[in-house]
N, C-alpha and C positions, 0 to 999 in steps of 0.2 A: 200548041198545047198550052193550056192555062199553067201558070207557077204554082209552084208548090203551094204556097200559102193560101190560093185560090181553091186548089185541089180539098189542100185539109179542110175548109170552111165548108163545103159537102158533106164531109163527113164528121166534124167535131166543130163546136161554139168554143171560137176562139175568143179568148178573154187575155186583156192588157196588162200586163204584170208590171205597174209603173203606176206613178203617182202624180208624173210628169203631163200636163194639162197638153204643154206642144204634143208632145208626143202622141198621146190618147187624140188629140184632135185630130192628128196626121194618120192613125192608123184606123182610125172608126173599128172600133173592135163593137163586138155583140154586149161584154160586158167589160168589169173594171175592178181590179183587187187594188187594194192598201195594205200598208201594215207601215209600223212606227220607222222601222229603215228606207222605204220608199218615201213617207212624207218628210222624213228629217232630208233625203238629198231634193226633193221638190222643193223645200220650204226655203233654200240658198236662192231659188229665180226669186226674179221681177214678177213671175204672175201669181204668186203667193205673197208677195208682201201686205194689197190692198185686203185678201184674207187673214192676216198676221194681224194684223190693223184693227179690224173686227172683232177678232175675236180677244183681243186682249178690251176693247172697248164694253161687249156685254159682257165680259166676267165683270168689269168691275161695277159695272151699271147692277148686275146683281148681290152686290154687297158678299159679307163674308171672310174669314180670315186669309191670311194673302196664297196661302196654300190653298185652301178651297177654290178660289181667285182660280190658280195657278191647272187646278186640275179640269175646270169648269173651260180654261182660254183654252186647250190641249184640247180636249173634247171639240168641243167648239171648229177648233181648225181644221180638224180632220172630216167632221157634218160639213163646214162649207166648201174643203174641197170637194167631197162627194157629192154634194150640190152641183160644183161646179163642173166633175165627171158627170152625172144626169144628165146635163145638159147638152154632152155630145155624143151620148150613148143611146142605143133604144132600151138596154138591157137595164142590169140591176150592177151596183155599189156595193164592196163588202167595207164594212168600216168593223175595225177590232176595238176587242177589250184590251185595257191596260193588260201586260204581260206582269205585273205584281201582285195581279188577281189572279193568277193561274190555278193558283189550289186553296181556293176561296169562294163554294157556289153562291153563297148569298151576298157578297159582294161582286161578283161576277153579274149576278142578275139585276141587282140595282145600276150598275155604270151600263151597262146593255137597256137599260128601261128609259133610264138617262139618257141616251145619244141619238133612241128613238123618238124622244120626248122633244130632245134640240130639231132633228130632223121637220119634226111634226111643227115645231114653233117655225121655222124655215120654208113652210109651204109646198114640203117635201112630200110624194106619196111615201110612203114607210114603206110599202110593200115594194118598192125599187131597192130597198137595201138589206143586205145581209149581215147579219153581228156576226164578227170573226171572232172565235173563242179556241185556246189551246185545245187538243184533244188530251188533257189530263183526266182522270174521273171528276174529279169536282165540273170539269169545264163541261163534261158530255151531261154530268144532271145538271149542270144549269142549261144546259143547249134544251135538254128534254124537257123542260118546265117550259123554257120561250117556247119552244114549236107548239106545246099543248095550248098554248096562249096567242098561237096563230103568226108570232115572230120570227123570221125562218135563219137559221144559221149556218157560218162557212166553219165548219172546224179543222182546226188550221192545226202547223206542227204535229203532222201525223207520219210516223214510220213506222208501224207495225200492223201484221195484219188484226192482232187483237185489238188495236184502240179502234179499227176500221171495225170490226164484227161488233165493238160497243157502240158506237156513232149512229151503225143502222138500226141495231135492237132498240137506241132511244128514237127511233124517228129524227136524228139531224136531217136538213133537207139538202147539204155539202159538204162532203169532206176533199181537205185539200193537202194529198198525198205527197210529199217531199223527195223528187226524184234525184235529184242533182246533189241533195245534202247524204241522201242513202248512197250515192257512188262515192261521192268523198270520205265516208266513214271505208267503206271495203276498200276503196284504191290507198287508206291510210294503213288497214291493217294489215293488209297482206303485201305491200311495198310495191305493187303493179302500178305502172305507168299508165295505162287503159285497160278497159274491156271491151269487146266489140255489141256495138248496140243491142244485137239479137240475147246477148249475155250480161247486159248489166243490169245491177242489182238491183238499183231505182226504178227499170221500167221491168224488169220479171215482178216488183213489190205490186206495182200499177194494175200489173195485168193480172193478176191472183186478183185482185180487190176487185178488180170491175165482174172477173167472171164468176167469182163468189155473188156477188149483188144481183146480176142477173140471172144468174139460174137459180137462184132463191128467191128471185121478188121482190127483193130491197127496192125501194125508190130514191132511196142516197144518191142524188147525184155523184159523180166521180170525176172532180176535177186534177188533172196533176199539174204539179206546177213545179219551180226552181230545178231547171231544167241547164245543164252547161251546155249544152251542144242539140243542132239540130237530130243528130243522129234520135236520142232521147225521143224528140218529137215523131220523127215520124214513124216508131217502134210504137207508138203509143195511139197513131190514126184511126178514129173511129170511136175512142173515148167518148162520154160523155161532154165533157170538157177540155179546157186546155190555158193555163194561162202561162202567157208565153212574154217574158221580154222585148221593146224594140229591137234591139240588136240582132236578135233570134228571129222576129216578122221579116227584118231587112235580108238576112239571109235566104228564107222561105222561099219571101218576094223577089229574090234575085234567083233562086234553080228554077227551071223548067223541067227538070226530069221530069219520072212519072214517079205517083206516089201512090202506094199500096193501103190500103185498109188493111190494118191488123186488128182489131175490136170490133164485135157486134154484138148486141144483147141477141141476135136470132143464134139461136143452137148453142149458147153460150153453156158450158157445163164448169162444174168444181167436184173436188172432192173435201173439200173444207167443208167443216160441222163444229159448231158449235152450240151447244145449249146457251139457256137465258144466263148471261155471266154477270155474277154477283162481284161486291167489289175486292172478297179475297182473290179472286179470281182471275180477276183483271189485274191485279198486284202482281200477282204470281207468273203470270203469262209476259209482263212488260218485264220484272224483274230477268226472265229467262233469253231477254232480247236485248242483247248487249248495245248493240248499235240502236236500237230506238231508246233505250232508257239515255244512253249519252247523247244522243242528238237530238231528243226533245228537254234536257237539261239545259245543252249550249241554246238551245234555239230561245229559250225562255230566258238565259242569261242575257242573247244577245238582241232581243227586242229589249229588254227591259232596259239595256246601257243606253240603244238608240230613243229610247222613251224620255229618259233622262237627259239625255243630249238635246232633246227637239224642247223640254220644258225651262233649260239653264236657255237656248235660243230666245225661247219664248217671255222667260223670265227679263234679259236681257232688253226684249224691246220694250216691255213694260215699264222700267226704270228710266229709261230715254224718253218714255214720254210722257212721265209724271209731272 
């Protein structure tokens, strides 16, 4: 019998949740996510330095004050990793917006125009890559402006079913549901040790999304991700998506069990309804969701420290080699 991980790849596009070049090389995944904490532990190897290198070189080749510099080499590093994901994937790159643009549409859409723009100067198809953007309201109308403009978006930091029912009403082409961060809020407030797979809170969230999209028509894709344990995974088999850690493929790759399809868009039903949601609306519904309002808080807190950490890095090699 094929491994686990064999299995799932039948029934969901397994995507590499790592920024890690060995790594993504080693596991040939369909596709590739980033975000500021994956490239900030890539950017410590050897096969980011020649990229560090670079893009500290065209910031400054494009003039500008040393903060612009500074946002320009950030940008920069995160396109040529993705570049350099392309190049061992068949699939698509999600590269993010700064997380200090979270509740900011029209700054949100200029650094997202921005990184397609570097991409496109890099000999990149654009259409290989997805702009990761929070699921804030400001994030889903800038997401619904790109998509109309044919840019297609990963909307990231999502734990509630309402930012997920806003995401598909704007046409996002991915949302990327946070399974592992929604068990860590429940196994914090309730003082439990575990939950058992069929019962946790992250893939019950998963699984209401995907079967709301499907028996309604949505074309949102539905990727989940941040995932603690395989259990999570294979509760979730037959997704849309899936992006999943090395350490978690390694595992997969090591059971031979058998593994179950739990998802399928055939016969998929919900009894979720919601009308076109305006943005009191969307306030009002996030407001009444205690664990999405605080875990897309932290989550925005804690891209943005790792954002800040990867530009004092960045900053750093720049000074050495003035």
């Amino acid at each position: 019998m094929a491994n686990k991980l064999d299995q799932l790849k039948t029934m969901t596009t397994v995507v590499a949740d790592t920024g890690d070049i060995d790594a993504i090389a080693q596991w040939r995944p369909q596709d590739a996510t980033t975000n500021p904490s994956l490239l900030l532990k890539a950017a410590a190897s050897d096969a980011y330095r020649p990229m560090l290198d670079k893009a500290v070189a065209m910031a400054r080749k494009q003039g500008g004050s040393d903060a612009e510099q500074l946002k320009v080499a950030t940008d920069m590093l995160a396109v040529l990793a993705g570049q350099e994901i392309l190049g061992l994937i068949p699939g698509v790159v999600s590269t993010e917006v700064d997380a200090r643009l979270s509740f900011d549409t029209d700054a949100t859409l200029k650094r997202a125009r921005r990184l397609l723009e570097l991409y496109d100067q890099q000999g990149v198809d654009t259409r290989r890559v997805l702009i990761k953007i929070a699921s804030t309201w400001e994030g889903i109308r800038a997401a619904e402006i790109l998509e109309q403009e044919g840019i297609h978006c990963n909307l990231t930091l999502l734990f509630s079913f309402v930012q997920a029912a806003a995401c598909a009403q704007a046409g996002a082409f991915l949302i990327s549901p946070f399974v592992g961060r929604i068990l860590d809020w429940h196994l914090a407030s309730t003082g439990r040790e575990q939950f058992p797979a069929a019962e946790d809170p992250g893939v019950l969230s998963v699984a209401r999304i995907y079967n709301y999209y499907k028996a309604n028509g949505f074309s949102t894709v539905v990727m989940g991700a941040s995932f603690r344990n395989t259990g999570e995974i294979e509760m979730l088999a037959g997704c849309d998506r899936l992006t999943i850690s090395p350490a978690l493929l390694k595992e997969l790759q090591d059971d031979n069990g058998s593994l179950e399809q739990k998802l399928s868009a055939t016969g998929a039903t919900s009894t979720d309804g919601f009308g076109t949601l305006d943005e009191k609306r969307f306030r009002w519904e996030s407001n009444e969701d205690a664990m999405a309002t605080e875990k897309l808080a932290d989550g925005i807190r804690r891209f943005t420290a790792d954002q800040i950490e990867l530009e004092n890095r960045v900053r750093q090699l720049a000074s050495k080699a003035a």
